[in-house]
N, C-alpha and C positions, 0 to 999 in steps of 0.2 A: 743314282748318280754319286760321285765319286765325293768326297766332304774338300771344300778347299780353304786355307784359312791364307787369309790378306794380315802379313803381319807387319805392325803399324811402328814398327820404330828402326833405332839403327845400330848398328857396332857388334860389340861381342851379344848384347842379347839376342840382337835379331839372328845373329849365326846359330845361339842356343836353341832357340826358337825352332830352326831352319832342322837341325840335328834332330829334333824332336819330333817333328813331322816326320820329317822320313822314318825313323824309328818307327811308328804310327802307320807308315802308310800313306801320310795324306799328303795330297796336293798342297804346294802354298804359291802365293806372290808376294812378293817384296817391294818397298817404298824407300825411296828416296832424296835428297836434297842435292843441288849442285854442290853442295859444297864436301858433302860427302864419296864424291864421286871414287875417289881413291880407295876408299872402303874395301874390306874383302867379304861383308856384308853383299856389297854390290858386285864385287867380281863371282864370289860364289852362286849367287841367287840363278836359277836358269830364266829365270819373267821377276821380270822390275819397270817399273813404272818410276817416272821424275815428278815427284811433287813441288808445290814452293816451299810447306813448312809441314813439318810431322806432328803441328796441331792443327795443320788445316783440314777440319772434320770433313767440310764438302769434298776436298780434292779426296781424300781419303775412302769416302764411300762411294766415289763417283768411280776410283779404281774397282774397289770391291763389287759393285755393280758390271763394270766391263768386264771386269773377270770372271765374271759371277762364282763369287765366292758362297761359301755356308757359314764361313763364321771369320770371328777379328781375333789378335793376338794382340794386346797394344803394349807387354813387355811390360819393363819400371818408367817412372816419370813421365812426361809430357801427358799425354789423356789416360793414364792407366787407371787414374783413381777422380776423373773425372766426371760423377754419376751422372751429370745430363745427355752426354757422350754413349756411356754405355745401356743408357735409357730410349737414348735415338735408336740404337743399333738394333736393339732388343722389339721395338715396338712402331720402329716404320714400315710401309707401306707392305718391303720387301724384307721381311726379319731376318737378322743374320744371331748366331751364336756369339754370345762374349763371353770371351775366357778370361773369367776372373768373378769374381762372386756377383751377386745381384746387385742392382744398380740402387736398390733400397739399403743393403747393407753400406754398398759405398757412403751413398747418403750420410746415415746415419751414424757411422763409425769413423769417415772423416770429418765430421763434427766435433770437434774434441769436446768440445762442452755436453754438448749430449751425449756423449758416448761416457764422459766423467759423469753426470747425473745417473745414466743408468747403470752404470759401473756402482756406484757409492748404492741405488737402491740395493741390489744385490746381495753388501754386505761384503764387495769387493777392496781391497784398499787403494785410494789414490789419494794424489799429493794435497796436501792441505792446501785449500784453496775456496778461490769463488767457485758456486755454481752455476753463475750466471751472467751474463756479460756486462759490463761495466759500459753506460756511454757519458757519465758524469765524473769531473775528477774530485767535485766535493767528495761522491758517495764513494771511486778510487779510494780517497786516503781513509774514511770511515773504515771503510771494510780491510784497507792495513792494516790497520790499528787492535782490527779484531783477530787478525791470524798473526798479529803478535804474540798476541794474548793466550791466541788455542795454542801455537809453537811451540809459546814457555812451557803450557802446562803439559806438553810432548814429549819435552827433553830435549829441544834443540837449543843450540846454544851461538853465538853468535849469527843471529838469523837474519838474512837478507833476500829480499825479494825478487820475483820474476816477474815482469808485467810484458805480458804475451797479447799478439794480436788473436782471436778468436777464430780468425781462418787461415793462420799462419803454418809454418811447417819447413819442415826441413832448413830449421835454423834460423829461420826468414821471422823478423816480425818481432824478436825478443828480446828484452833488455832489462841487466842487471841493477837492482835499486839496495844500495845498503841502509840507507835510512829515511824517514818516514820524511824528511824534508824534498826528498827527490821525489817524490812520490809524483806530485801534480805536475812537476815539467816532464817527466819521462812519460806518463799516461799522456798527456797532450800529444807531446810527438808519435807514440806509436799509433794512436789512434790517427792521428793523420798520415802516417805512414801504412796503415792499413785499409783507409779507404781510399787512396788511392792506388794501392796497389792489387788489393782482394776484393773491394769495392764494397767490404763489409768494415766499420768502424770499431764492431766492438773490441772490449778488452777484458781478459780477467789476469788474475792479480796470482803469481801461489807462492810458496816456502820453495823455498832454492834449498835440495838437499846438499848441503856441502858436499860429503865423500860418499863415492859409492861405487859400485861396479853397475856397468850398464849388461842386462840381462836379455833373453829375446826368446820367444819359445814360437814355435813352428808349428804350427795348423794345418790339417787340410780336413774339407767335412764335401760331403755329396749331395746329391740334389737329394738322397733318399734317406738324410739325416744321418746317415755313418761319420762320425766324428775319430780322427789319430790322432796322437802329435809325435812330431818326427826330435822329441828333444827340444835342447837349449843351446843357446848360443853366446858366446860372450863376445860383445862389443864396445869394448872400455876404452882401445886406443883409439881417439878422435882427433878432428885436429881444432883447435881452436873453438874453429866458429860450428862444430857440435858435428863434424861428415865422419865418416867412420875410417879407418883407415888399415886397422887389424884385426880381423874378427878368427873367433875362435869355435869351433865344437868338437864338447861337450861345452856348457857356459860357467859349470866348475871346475875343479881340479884339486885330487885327490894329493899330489906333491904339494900343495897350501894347505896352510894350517887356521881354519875360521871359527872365529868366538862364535858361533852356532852350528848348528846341525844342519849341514850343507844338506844333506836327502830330503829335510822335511821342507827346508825351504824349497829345493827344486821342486819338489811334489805338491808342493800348495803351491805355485806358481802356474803348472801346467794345470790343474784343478779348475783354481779361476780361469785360467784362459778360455779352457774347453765350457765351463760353464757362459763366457761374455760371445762365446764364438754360437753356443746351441740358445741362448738369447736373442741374440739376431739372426740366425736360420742361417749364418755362414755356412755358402756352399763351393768354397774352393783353396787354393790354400794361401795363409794368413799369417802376419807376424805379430805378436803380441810381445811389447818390450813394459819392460820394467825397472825399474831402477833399485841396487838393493843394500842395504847403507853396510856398515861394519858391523853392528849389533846384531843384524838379521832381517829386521824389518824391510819389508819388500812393498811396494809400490807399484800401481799401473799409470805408465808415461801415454803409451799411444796405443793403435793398430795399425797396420800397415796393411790397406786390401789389396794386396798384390803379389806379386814375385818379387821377392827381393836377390838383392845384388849379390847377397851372398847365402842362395840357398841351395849352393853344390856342397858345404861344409856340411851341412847337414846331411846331405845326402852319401857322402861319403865315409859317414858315422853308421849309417843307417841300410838293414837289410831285413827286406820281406822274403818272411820263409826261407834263408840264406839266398837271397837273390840283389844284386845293388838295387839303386832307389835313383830315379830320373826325377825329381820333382815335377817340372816341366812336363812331362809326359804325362804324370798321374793329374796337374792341373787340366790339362787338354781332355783329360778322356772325362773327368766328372763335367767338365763343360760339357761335352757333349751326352752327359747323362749316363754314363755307366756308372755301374755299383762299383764300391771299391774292391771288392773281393778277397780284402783279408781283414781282421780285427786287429787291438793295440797287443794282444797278446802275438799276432804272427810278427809283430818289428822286435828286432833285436839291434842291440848298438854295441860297435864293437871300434876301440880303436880313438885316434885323434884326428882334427883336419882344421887347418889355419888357411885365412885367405890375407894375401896382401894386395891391395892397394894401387896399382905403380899409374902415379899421377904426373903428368909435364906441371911441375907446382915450384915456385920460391920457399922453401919454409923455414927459411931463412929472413925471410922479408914478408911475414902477416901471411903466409901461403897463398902468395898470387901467383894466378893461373897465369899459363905461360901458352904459347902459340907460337909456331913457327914449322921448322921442318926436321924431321927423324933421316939421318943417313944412315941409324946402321942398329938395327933390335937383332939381339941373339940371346940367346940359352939355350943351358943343354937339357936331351930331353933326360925324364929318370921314369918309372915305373910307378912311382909315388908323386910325380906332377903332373896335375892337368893346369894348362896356361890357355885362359879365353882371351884371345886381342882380335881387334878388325883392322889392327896395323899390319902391313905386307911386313916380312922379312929381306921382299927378293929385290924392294926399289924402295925409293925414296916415299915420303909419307908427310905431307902436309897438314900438319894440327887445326883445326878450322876455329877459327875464333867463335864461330857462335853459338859450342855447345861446351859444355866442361871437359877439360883436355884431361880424361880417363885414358887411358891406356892400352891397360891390361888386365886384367883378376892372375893372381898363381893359386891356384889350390894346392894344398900339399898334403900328403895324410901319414900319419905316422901313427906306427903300433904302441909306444907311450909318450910322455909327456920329455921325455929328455931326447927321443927316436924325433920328436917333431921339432924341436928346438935345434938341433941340428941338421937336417936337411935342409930347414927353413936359412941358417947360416950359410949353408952351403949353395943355396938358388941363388941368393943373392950377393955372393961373392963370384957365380957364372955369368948373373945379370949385366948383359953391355948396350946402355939406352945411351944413342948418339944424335948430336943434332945442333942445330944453330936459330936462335930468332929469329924472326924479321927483320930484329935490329942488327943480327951479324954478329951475336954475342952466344957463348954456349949454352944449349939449353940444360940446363936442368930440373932432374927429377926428385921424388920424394924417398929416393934410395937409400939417403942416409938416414932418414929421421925412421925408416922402416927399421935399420941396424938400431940405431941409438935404441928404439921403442920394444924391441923382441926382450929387452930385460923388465918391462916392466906389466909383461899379460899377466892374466889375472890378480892382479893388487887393486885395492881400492885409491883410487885417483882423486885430490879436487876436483870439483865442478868449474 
């Protein structure tokens, strides 16, 4: 019988998704919200189903059951990295295929604290900090007081604190503490902010690196322990509240000039990763970020078990046996348990590839997300742009309040580093994003702070 994958989310992934299968061969179906109905997610799909919410796990398998699918795709965000989700999937009645690693690595690698404990056995480097979760704010400011103390002896210098919720994430859950007085009123609030919102209380406490460039290396490992990586990525332009907005690959650059040896650090970054990735028997593909100061010193921030948002950069750097690189694809087929078929020796990297961002955002006003309607998305096409949107071009397009008003992705790839600075100028001087709020006021986009920010990739940034 034919393999069919029920793919669990919406917008430009799910179209990614959809391309990828067919690439494959394989059958899929698609999922839904009213609210998405505009979608070209949904105008494309041939079998779609209308769910009420794209974390509602029961309506979700109850499709994949009618369908009878063989396996799930659930994309980035909403159940992606949800291990009890991909544990159902894995181990009910009727077992389907999840594409994305084991539902034990999830587990354990979105655990930041455990994933920082076994990180640190290893002899991996991570941020100074707790290794264990905080639910007291006496023993909070105790244990401040002691990575004062380790920071100085580090060489940090005006050092101020991060007190994080323990199952927090994607920015959610964290707040900046510059001195040891704050200490017990910000630990009280986030812990109450995090039980009610994760349902988990705890907290750990770490050193805030001030400047750094944010780093990212690209994984994928097989069910039969073949481990790559697909490169680096640099993610430095964020906006504020820590979302990414500019990403870049390679995640150095040879026109910058850095107080260390850019090779050895990228090479002991991808080292550790593939080392924390064949620790926990990662078998699909993974993002491993880093944070990495001015000096050189490099740091492990998180994993990411999943597809990330921007892993066409990568792949547009990146060619097996001179052939391109789908990541998508190559996640799909080790889900379904094929060998990978070439070693680190058959990838070759050639070239640049920038992604922006294009968000309905104020960023001008604390970057609030905007909602309303698009009358009018255009650009031109080039040879050197791939553009992912689930916006129509050909009609109007109604922003839906209840998911993040994302857009677009632009990938762009450029033969060096001033080839891609310019294209990148040039996308965005064809870019014409048209529209009005609900209130009847113009919408806009994150267009210009994309412009303003193309001066400032790869530079080390404040935190």
């Amino acid at each position: 019988m034919k393999d069919k994958v029920l793919i669990a989310n919406r917008g430009e992934i799910a179209l990614r998704i959809m391309e990828a299968c067919e690439a494959l061969n394989l059958d899929y179906v698609t999922v839904y919200t009213k609210e998405d109905a505009e979608s070209l997610h949904v105008r494309l799909s041939k079998k779609k189903y209308r769910i009420s919410d794209y974390r509602d796990i029961n309506d979700i398998l109850a499709v994949a059951d009618e369908e009878k699918c063989t396996a799930i795709h659930p994309g980035y965000g909403f159940l992606s990295e949800n291990y009890r989700f991909a544990r159902r999937v894995v181990k009910r009645e009727r077992p389907l295929i999840w594409i994305g690693p084991s539902w034990e690595a999830i587990r354990d690698l979105g655990n930041k604290l455990f994933m920082k404990k076994e990180a640190y056995k290893l002899g991996i480097p991570v941020i100074p900090g707790t290794l264990e979760p905080i639910y007291n704010e006496i023993e909070a400011e105790l244990k401040a007081e002691e990575l004062l103390e380790e920071a100085s002896a580090l060489g940090f210098q005006n050092i101020s604190f991060l007190v994080k919720a323990v199952a927090g994430g994607g920015g959610m859950g964290i707040e900046e503490v510059k001195n040891l007085e704050e200490i017990r009123p910000v630990f009280r609030k986030i812990r109450a902010y995090a039980k009610r919102l994760f349902g988990e209380e705890g907290v750990i406490i770490e050193i805030k690196i001030p400047i750094f460039q944010h780093l990212e290396v690209q994984i994928l490992g097989s069910k039969e322990g073949e481990y790559v990586h697909f490169g680096t990525r640099n993610c430095t332009i964020q906006s504020p509240y820590k979302q990414k907005r500019i990403e870049l690959a390679p995640g150095f650059c040879k026109n910058f000039s850095y107080a260390f040896e850019v090779e050895e650090v990228e090479n002991q970054i991808i080292e550790q990763s593939l080392k924390l990735a064949k620790h926990f028997q990662y078998d699909s593909v993974g993002t491993f970020e880093w944070l990495i100061t001015p000096e050189g010193k490099f740091y492990l921030m998180e994993v990411n078990t999943r597809i990330q948002v921007e892993n066409e950069i990568s792949a547009k750097i990146s060619f097996i046996k001179g052939k391109p690189v789908n990541l998508i694809k190559e996640q799909i087929r080790v889900a379904f348990g094929e060998k990978l078929g070439y070693t680190q020796r058959d990838i070759h990297f050639k070239g640049m590839s920038l992604e922006f961002r294009l968000i309905a955002e104020d960023t001008k006003k604390g970057f609030t997300p905007l909602s309303g309607i698009i009358t009018h998305f255009s650009y031109k096409p080039h040879s050197w742009l791939t553009l992912r949107t689930h916006v129509p071009q050909d009609s109007p397009y109604t922003i839906p309040t209840q998911f993040d008003p994302n857009l677009a992705l632009a990938i762009i790839y450029g033969e060096n580093f001033e080839d891609l600075i310019e294209k990148s100028h040039l996308f965005l001087s064809e870019l014409k994003i048209e529209g009005h709020t609900f209130k009847n006021e113009p919408l806009v986009t994150n267009i210009d702070f994309l412009k303003e920010n193309l001066k400032k990739v790869y530079q080390f940034l404040p935190a």
